[in-house]
N, C-alpha and C positions, 0 to 999 in steps of 0.2 A: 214056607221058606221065604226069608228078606230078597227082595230083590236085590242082584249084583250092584257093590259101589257104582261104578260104570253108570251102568244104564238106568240107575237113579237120580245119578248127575244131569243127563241126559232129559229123562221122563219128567222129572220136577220142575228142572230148568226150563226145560220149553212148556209147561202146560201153562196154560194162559198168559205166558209171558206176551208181549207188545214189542216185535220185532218191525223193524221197519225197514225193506231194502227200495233203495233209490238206484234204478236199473234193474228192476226184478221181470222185466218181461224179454231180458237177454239170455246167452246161455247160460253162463254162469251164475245170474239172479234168478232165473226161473226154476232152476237148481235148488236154489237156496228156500224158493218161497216152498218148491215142492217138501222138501227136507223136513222144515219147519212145521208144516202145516201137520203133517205126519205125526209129529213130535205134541202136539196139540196146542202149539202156539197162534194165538191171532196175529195174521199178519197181514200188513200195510205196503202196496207197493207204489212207489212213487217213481212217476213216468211221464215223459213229453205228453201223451194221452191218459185222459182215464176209462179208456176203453178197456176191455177183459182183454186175454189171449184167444184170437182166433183160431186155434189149432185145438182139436179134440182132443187130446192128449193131454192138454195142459191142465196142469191141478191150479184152481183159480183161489185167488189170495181172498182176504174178506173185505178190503176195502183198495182201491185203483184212484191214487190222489195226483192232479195234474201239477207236475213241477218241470220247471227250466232251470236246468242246475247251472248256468250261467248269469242268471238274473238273479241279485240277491232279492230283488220285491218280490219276486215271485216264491225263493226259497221264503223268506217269510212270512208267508201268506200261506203257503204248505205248514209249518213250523205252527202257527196259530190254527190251523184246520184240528193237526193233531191234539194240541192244548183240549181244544173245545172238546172235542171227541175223543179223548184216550186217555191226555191228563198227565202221560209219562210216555218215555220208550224205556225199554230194557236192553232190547241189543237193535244195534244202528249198523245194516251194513251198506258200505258205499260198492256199490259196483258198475254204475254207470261210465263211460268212458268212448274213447276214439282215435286212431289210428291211422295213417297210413302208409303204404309201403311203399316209401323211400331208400332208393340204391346208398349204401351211407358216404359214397365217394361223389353223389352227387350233391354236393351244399345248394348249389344255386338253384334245384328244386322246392327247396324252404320255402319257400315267399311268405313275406311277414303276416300274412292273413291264414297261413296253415299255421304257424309258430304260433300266431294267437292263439285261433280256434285249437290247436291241441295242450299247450299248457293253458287256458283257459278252463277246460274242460276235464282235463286230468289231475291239474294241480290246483290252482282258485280256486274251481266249486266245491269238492271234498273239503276242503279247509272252510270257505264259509261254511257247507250245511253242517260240519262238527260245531265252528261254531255259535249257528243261530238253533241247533239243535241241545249245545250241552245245558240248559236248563229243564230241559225235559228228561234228558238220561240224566242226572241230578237227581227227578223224584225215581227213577224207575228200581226195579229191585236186581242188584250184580247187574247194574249197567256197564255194557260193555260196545266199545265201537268196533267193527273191521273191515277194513278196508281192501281193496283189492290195488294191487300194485302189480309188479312184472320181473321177473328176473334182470328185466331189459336193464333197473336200474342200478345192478349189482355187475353185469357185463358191459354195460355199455352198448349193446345193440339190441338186438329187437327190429322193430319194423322203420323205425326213423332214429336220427339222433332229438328232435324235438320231442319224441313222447320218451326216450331213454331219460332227457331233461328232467320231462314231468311227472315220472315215478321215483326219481331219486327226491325230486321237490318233495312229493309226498311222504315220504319214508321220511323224512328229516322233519316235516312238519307233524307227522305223527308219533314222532318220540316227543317233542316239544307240546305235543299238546298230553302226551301221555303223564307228560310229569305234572301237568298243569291241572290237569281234571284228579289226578290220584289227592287221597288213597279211592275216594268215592268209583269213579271210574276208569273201567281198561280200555287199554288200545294196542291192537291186533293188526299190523299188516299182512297178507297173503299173497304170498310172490308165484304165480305162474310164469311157467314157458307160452310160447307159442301154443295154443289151441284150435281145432278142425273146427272154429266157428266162422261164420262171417262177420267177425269183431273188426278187421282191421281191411280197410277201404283200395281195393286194387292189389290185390296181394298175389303174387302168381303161384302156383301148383311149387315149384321148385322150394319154395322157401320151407314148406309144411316138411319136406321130403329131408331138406338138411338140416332141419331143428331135430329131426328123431336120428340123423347122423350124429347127431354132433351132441345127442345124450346119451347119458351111461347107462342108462336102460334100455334106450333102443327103441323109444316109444313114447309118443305124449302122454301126458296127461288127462284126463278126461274133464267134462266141469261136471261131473257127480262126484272126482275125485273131491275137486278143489272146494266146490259148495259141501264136501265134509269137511274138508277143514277149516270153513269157514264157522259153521257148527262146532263143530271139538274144541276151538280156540275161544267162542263164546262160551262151552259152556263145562267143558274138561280141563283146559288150561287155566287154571284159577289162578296160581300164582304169576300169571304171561300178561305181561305189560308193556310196551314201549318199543318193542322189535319185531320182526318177519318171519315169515315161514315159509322157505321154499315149497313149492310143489311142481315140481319138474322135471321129473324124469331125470333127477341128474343133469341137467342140463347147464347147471350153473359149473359144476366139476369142473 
């Protein structure tokens, strides 16, 4: 018996492909490397360290490459590692990122060195590593990028008004660059809610408590959710190009 469309899409697409996630040893990326590896993809994670995950649980990627996604010498210097050793990527996902939890009535919390450091971080470096990366998704085969974004940039809140900035930044740079890399290459953003991680820096109990108020399911999201649809959109969504995909509990409603 053929195996189901589905999970042919699925099994082919990931077996030996060369994924690459930058922020693979957080929740959502470690999610993602687990997913993948499953799927029989080789996969690369790129992080402040190239130490392995210290936690036994954790399913380890095949290769841990040091990058400062702030530094473009540095993303280049990652970007030529992989050349040497891989030759291509096939799917690119960004999920590296930073947060923190700003009252949004208080502006004069901002200070221009959190405003750096988070559109820095959320917005410039996604945009450089697509593009000192898109010559390598170029050779790769259904190369595809996705990205992780946030509801925040489609409501307007979330944890600060500065990273709501720098996920709209992104979503707007990633239709732009979606048009620019096609037909060869896709671009996939991925819109969460609020997550039970310690993604976002000082956050109190309360806020966790009114994001599942204030969704129509009544519940977060999980990142085994969201690291599937990070998958689905790389390798199901074939004609999905240039736009987002909630995963939020509703929460955008």
């Amino acid at each position: 018996m053929n195996e189901p469309y589905i999970l042919n899409l699925l099994t082919s697409g990931f077996k030996d492909a060369v994924v690459v996630v930058i922020g693979g040893k957080g929740g959502i990326g470690s999610q993602v490397v687990k997913q993948a590896k499953e799927l029989g993809a080789t996969v690369i994670v790129g992080s402040r360290t190239a130490t392995k995950p210290d936690t036994s649980d954790a399913v380890i990627a095949d290769a841990y490459i040091p990058i400062d996604i702030c530094d473009t010498a540095s993303i280049q210097k990652f970007a030529a590692t992989l050349q040497e050793k891989y030759g291509r990527i096939d799917i690119l996902v960004n999920t590296a990122g930073l947060s923190y939890q700003i009252p949004p009535n208080n502006l004069e919390l901002l200070t221009d060195e959190m405003l750096t450091e988070v559109l820095d971080t959320n917005a410039k470096a996604p945009l450089v590593i697509m593009r000192e990366l898109a010559g390598l998704l170029q050779a790769g085969q259904d190369p595809v990028i996705v990205n992780l974004s946030s509801i925040a940039a489609h409501t307007g809140g979330g944890s600060n008004l500065a990273y709501a900035a720098s996920k709209a930044a992104l979503d707007t740079a990633s239709k732009a660059i979606a048009r620019a890399l096609a037909p060869k290459v896709r671009v996939v953003n991925i819109s969460p809610s609020a997550l039970d991680t310690d993604f976002v820096r000082n956050r109190n109990s309360g806020f966790i408590d009114a994001t599942i108020k204030a969704s129509a399911l009544k519940r977060l999201a999980s990142t085994t959710e969201v690291a599937t649809a990070v998958l689905c959109a790389a390798r199901l969504l074939t004609a999905t190009t240039g736009t987002n995909i909630f995963v939020d509990a509703g929460r955008h409603l």
